[in-house]
Each structure stands twice: as C-alpha cells, then as structure tokens.
Residue, then its C-alpha position, 0 to 999 in steps of 0.5 A: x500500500x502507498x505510503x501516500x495520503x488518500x486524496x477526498x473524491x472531489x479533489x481527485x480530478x484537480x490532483x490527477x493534472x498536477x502531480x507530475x508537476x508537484x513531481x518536477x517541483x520537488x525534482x528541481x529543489x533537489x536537484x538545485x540544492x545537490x547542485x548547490x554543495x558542489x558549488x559551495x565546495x568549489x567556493x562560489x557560493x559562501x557564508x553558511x549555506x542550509x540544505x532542504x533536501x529532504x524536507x522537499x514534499x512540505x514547502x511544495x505540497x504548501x505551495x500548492x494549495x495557495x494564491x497568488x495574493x497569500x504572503x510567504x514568510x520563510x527561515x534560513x532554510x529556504x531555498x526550496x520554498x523560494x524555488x516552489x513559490x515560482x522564484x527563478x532558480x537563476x535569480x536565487x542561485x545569482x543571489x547566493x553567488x553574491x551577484x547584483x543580478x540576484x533577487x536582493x543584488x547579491x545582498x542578503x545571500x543565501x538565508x535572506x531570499x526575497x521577491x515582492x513580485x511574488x508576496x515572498x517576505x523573505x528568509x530571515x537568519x534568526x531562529x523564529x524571527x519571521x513569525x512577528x513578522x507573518x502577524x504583522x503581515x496579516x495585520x495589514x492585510x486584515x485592515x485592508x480588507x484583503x482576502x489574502x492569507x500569511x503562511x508562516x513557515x518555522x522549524x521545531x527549533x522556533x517553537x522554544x523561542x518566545x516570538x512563537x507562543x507571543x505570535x501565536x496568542x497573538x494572531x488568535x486574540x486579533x483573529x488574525x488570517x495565518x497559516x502556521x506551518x511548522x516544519x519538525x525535522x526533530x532537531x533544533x539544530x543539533x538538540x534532538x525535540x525531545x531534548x528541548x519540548x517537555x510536549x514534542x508534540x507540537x500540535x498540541x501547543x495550538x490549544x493554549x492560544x484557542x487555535x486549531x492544529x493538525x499534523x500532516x505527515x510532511x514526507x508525502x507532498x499529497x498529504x501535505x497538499x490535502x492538509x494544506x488546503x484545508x488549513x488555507x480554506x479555513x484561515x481564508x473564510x474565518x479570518x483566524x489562525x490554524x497551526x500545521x505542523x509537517x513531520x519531516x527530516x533533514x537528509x543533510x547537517x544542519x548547515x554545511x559547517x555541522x559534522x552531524x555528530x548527534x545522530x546516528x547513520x541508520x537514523x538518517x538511512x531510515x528515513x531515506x527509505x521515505x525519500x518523498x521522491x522515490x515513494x512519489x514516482x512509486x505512487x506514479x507508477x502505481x497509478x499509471x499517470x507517469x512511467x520511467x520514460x516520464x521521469x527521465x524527461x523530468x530529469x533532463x527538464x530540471x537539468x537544463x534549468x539549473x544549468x542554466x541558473x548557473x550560467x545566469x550566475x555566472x555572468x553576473x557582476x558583483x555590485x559596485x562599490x559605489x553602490x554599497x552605501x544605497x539603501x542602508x539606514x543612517x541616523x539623521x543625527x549622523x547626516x546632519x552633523x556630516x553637514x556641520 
C-alpha cells in the first residue's frame, strides 16, 4: 500500500493534472540544492549555506494549495520554498553567488531570499524571527480588507523561542488570517525535540492560544497538499489562525559547517527509505499517470534549468562599490552633523 495520503473524491480530478508537476517541483529543489554543495565546495557560493533536501514534499505540497495574493514568510532554510513559490532558480542561485543580478543584488545571500513580485517576505537568519513578522503581515492585510492569507513557515527549533507562543496568542486574540506551518525535522539544530519540548508534540501547543492544529505527515507532498488546503480554506473564510505542523527530516547537517555528530547513520538511512521522491514516482507508477520514460524527461527538464541558473550566475557582476552605501539606514543625527 502507498505510503501516500488518500486524496477526498472531489479533489481527485484537480490532483490527477498536477502531480507530475508537484513531481518536477520537488525534482528541481533537489536537484538545485545537490547542485548547490558542489558549488559551495568549489567556493562560489559562501557564508553558511542550509540544505532542504529532504524536507522537499512540505514547502511544495504548501505551495500548492495557495494564491497568488497569500504572503510567504520563510527561515534560513529556504531555498526550496523560494524555488516552489515560482522564484527563478537563476535569480536565487545569482543571489547566493553574491551577484547584483540576484533577487536582493547579491545582498542578503543565501538565508535572506526575497521577491515582492511574488508576496515572498523573505528568509530571515534568526531562529523564529519571521513569525512577528507573518502577524504583522496579516495585520495589514486584515485592515485592508484583503482576502489574502500569511503562511508562516518555522522549524521545531522556533517553537522554544518566545516570538512563537507571543505570535501565536497573538494572531488568535486579533483573529488574525495565518497559516502556521511548522516544519519538525526533530532537531533544533543539533538538540534532538525531545531534548528541548517537555510536549514534542507540537500540535498540541495550538490549544493554549484557542487555535486549531493538525499534523500532516510532511514526507508525502499529497498529504501535505490535502492538509494544506484545508488549513488555507479555513484561515481564508474565518479570518483566524490554524497551526500545521509537517513531520519531516533533514537528509543533510544542519548547515554545511555541522559534522552531524548527534545522530546516528541508520537514523538518517531510515528515513531515506521515505525519500518523498522515490515513494512519489512509486505512487506514479502505481497509478499509471507517469512511467520511467516520464521521469527521465523530468530529469533532463530540471537539468537544463539549473544549468542554466548557473550560467545566469555566472555572468553576473558583483555590485559596485559605489553602490554599497544605497539603501542602508543612517541616523539623521549622523547626516546632519556630516553637514556641520
């Protein structure tokens, strides 16, 4: 039997079109992040670099189910959510080479990704730090009248940090239109959940601000779909918070500095066995919508578009001196002495 989630009758049909482009999502975020440790290793991409491979099916599986107008805020650990929110891999690859023609210049690297063209509010490199700001997106949006939707994403390494529970009583007093998805790769860090959360199950947590949860198995991007859209549908037509927590694991260290001491080989083997690629092709084939002929295909797509990411990258030029100082805050205290 399939390891993936029986989809409800009425959302068959929409789910049959689109699984092989879920399927070529997640192939791509792969494959780019793969592409990304050569790179980092031949020294063109600096500074510490987080991996997503593994955790591939939630940021898709999310994606999917939202709308253009719905607002994104992200972690240091965001590449695929970028790549699945329709940012181009050659804008966010040029970003972590250091080029201007990277989605922030070349600025904010590989945890600070940002695209307003595409509601993306950005990594953020402190641990818990985007979910303030998801409240005050959502603030905004509700005194506009919008019919847009925040979705927060956050590990289980932001649930010990105070913005979480502050956010959370927040967003469920002003009844405020959040999507909380908590991303529970079962360390923070190097700190194993159980190490840090008395109550490792975080869903639980929503209780104490009158929210609703759900945990939806984070490895089977269908799941993660069906659950996702639910949660969307929910904070969209009653304007109030829902908190959705994916159970996923990392395959790769926290970051490329970390030697991965805290966990044991056949830990991290197990989990390859519910690799979200190889159980999705499976599912498939089983359903007869793709064969080895399909995926071949898909390989070569995504190929093609991460080299040319790189091209892009490549050709890039790292911006000018002269233009460091553009857009940095100064005091007005500090101007104004510079003209005494």
């Amino acid at each position: 039997m399939s390891e993936f989630s029986v989809l409800k009758t009425e959302q068959i049909g929409r789910a049959a079109g689109e699984n092989i482009e879920l399927l070529g999502q997640i192939l791509l975020i792969r494959r780019f992040e793969e592409k990304c440790v050569e790179l980092y290793s031949a020294g063109k991409i600096r500074g510490f670099l987080h991996l997503y491979i593994g955790e591939e099916a939630v940021g898709v599986g999310t994606m999917s189910a939202l709308k253009d107008e719905d607002r994104i805020v992200s972690t240091y650990r965001e590449h695929g959510h970028a790549l699945a929110r329709g940012i181009p891999a050659g804008s966010i690859m040029a970003e972590m080479f250091g080029k201007a023609n990277g989605c922030c210049r070349g600025r904010g690297g590989s945890m600070h990704l940002f695209d307003r063209t595409k509601n993306f509010f950005g990594g953020n490199a402190i641990v818990g730090g985007g979910l303030p700001l998801a409240v005050g997106l959502a603030i905004a949006d509700k005194m506009q009248n919008t019919n847009a939707i925040t979705v927060c994403f956050f590990g289980d390494g932001a649930v010990a940090e105070g913005e979480f529970h502050e956010s959370l009583n927040l967003a469920s007093l002003w009844e405020l239109p959040v999507l909380f998805i908590c991303e529970n790769n079962l360390y923070a860090m190097g700190t194993a959940l159980d190490r840090h959360q008395a109550q490792t199950d975080i869903a639980k947590k929503a209780g104490s601000y009158a929210m609703p949860s759900e945990t939806v198995n984070g490895m089977d991007v269908l799941g993660v779909r069906d659950a996702s859209m639910r949660a969307a549908e929910l904070v969209r037509s009653e304007s109030k918070p829902f908190l959705l927590v994916a159970e996923t694991y990392r395959f790769r260290a926290h970051s490329m500095y970390d030697p991965d001491l805290y966990r044991t080989k056949d830990e991290v083997e197990q989990w390859k066995l519910r690799c979200p690629i190889a159980n999705f092709q499976k599912y498939l084939l089983q359903t007869g919508e793709a064969d080895a002929a399909t995926f071949e295909a898909l390989e070569k797509k995504v190929e093609k578009e991460i080299s040319e990411a790189v091209d892009f990258a490549d050709a890039g030029e790292i911006e000018s001196v002269e233009d460091l100082c553009k857009d940095v805050y100064t005091p007005f205290q500090a101007l104004t002495s510079q003209g005494e």
